[in-house]
N, C-alpha and C positions, 0 to 999 in steps of 0.2 A: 504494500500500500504506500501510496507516495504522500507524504505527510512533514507538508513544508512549515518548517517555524516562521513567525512572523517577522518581517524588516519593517524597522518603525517607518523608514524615510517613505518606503512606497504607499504610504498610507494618509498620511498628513494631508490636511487638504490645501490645495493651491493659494490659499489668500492667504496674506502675509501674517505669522502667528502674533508679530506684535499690536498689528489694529485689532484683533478679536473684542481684546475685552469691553470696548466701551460699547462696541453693537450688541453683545450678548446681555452690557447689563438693559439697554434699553429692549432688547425682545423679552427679559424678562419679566420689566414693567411693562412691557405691551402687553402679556399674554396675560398677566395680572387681569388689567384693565380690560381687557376684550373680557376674557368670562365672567368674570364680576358683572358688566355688561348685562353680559347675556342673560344671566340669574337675574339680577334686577326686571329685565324689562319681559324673562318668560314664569317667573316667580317658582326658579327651582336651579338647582344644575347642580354640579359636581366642583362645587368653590376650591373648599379644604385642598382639593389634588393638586388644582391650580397652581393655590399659596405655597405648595408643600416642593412640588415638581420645575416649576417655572427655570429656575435657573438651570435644573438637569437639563429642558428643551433646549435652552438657549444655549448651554454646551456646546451640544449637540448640534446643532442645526448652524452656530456660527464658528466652532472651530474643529468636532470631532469626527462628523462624518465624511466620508470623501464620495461625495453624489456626483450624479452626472446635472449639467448646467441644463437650465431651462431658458427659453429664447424671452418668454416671458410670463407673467404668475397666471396660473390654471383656474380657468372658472370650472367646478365642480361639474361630470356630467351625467345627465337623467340616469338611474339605473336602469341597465337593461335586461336583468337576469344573474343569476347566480352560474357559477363555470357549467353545472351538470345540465341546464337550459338551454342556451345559447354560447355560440364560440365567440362574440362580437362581445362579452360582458367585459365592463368595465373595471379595469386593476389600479387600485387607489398608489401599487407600486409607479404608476408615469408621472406621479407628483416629485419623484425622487431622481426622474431622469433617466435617460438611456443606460442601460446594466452596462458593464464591462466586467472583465473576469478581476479588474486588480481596482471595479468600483465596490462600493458598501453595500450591505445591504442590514435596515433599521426593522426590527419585528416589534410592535407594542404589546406585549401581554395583557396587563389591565384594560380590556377594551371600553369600560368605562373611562377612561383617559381621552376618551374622543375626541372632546370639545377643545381640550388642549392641544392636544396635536394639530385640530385644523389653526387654533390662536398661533401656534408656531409656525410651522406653515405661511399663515399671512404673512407674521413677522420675517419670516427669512424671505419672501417675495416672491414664493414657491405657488399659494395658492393665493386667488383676487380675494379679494375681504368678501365682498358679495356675496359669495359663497356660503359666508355664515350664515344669512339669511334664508339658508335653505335647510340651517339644524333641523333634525327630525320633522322631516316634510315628507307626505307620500309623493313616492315617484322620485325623491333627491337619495344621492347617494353619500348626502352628509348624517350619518346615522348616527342616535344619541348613544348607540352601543355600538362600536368600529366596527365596520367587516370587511372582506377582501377588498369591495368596488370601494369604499370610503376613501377619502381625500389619503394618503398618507400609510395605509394598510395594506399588505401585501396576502394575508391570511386573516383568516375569523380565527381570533383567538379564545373566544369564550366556549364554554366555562374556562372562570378563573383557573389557574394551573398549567392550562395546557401549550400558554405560548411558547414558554423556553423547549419544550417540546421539538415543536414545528422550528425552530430557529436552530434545535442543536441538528434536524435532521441535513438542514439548508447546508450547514457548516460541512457537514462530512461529505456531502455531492461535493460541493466547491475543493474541501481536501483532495477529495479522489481523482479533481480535476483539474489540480496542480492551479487554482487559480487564488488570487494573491489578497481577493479582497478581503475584509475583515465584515463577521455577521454580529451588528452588537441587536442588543435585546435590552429592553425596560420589563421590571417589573415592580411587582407592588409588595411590599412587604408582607401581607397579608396570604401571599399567594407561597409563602413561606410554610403556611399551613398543609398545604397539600403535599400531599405526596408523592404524585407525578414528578410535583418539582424537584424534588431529591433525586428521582429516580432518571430526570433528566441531566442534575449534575454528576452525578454516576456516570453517567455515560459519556459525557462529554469530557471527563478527565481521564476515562479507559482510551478512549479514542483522538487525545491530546489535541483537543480541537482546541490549539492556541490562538487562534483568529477569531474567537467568541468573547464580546464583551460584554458582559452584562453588568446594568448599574440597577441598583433596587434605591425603589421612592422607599427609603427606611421613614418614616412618618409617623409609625405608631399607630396607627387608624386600619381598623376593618369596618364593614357594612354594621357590626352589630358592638362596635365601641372600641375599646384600647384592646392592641392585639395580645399584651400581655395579661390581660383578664378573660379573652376569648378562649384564647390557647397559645401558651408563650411560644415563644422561639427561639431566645435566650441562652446562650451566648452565640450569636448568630457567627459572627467571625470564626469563632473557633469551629464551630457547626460546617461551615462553607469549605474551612482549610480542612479538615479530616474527610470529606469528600472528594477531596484532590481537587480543588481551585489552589489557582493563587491570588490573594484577599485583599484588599486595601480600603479600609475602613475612613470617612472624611464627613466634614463637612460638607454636604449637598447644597448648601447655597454660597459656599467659598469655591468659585471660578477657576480660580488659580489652582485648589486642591483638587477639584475634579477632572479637569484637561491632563493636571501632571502625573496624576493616578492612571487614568485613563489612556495616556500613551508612554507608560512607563513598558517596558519590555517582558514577553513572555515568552518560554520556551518549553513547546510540551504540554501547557496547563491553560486554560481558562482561565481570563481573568474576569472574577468578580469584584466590583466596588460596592461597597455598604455605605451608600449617600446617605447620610443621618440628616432629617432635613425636618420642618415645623409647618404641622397644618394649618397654623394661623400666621406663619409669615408676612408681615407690610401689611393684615388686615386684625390688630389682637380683638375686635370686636367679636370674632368666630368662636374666640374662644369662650364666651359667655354659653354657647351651645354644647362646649365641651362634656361628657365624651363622644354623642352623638354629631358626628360632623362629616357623615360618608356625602348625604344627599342633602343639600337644602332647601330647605322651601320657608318662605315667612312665615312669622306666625298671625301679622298684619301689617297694616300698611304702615302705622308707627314705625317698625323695625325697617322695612324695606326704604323709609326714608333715611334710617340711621346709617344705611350702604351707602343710597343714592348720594348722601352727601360727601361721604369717601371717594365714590367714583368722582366725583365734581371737583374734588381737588387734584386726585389723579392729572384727570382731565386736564384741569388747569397748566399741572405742571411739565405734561409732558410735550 
């Protein structure tokens, strides 16, 4: 089997690493401000992930992936069938660009992370903003839970658990086929719980899929409150390294710790990062909802003015 270690240089993407940071921190207040947005004006969405995830996208999308270029930002289009229907169906993969064997390729596990992903997207100038305005629309393929045709999605990842999955399989075709690109994956801490996911790091450190990166929204949050009252997971690092990863635990909204983690050098092993990151990030008012903070919804219009006036300064400032 031909099973090539990763070279950092073929991987970095083309823009100059010293401009990143100041675009990444503004996609990350953008992406803030779009979903915040969105919750406000449809009275619901998935905030907390936003606040918590925001800077991992921005990583992501302005220094770590190495995608193919787009001529210019994708308005989202009609769905036309799922793969087993129609040949013509739409792959939320073209938002990321023409594939090449030594381009990236990005899986979302949490497909509840939707809304964020299209907010990124906007922000890296990937997809037209418009676009939002077709969240969870019949007939739109911007769905309030990702799937293949979604803006940004390459597979249905749902149920939770199953994306590292489908992303450790991606990695081992590409192994087998001497091709150079690297498969990173998100996931959600929560998805820590299943055990697919284990059974998916098993595998990926038997089969030294070193071109796997995966970064976890470490957040503390599942659908049903604090993940260590749910079902711990605890001592996650140590947990990940006796699996055969190799582990680099950071601050998920330190820029700097996450890039340098993220193309630190791997031989052999998977790298996993353990983004420690805070579901009420740049909004502490979420946190009055604490522990419940998977989905929001108002309780009245009081409250949803006490956002609108966050967003309005947002707004202001940006």
């Amino acid at each position: 089997m031909h099973s090539p270690s990763y070279q950092q240089s073929a991987h970095c993407p083309a823009s100059d690493a010293d401009d990143w940071r100041p675009r990444a921190r503004t996609m990350a207040a953008g992406i803030r401000r779009r979903v915040l947005a969105h919750v406000i004006a449809h009275n619901g969405g998935y905030l907390s992930q936003a606040c918590s995830s925001a800077e991992i996208f921005a990583a992501l999308y302005s220094r770590l992936l190495h995608l193919g270029p787009l001529n210019s930002p994708l308005m989202p289009p009609a769905f036309t069938g799922v793969p087993q229907q129609t040949a013509n169906h739409a792959s939320g993969a073209v938002f990321h660009g023409e594939r090449g064997p030594d381009r990236d390729r990005f899986f979302m596990s949490p497909a509840q992370y939707a809304l964020i992903l299209y907010a990124a997207l906007v922000e890296a100038e990937r997809m037209d903003p418009q676009g939002l305005a077709q969240f969870n629309q019949d007939g739109a393929t911007v769905e309030m839970i990702g799937a293949e045709h979604s803006p940004g999605m390459e597979a249905m990842t749902g149920s939770l658990g199953q994306g590292l999955s489908q992303a450790a399989g991606v990695a081992f075709a590409r192994q087998r086929k001497g091709e150079t690109g690297r498969v990173w994956t998100l996931l959600s801490d929560g998805e820590l719980q299943c055990g697919q996911t284990w059974e998916a790091l098993q595998t990926m450190a038997f089969l030294k899929l070193d071109a796997m990166r995966v970064i976890i929204d470490a957040n503390g949050q599942q659908c049903d409150g604090r993940v260590q009252t749910v079902m711990p997971i605890e001592p996650l690092a140590e947990r990940l390294s006796a699996f055969g990863a190799q582990v680099a635990e950071v601050d998920g909204h330190d820029l700097d710790a996450l890039a340098e983690a993220a193309l630190s050098p791997c031989d052999g092993k998977p790298l996993v990062i353990v983004a420690r990151t805070d579901p009420t990030r740049d909004l502490p008012l979420l946190e009055a909802r604490a522990p419940k903070l998977h989905y929001i919804r108002f309780s009245d219009d009081a409250e949803r003015q006490r956002y609108a006036q966050i967003l309005a300064q947002w707004e202001a400032a940006s």
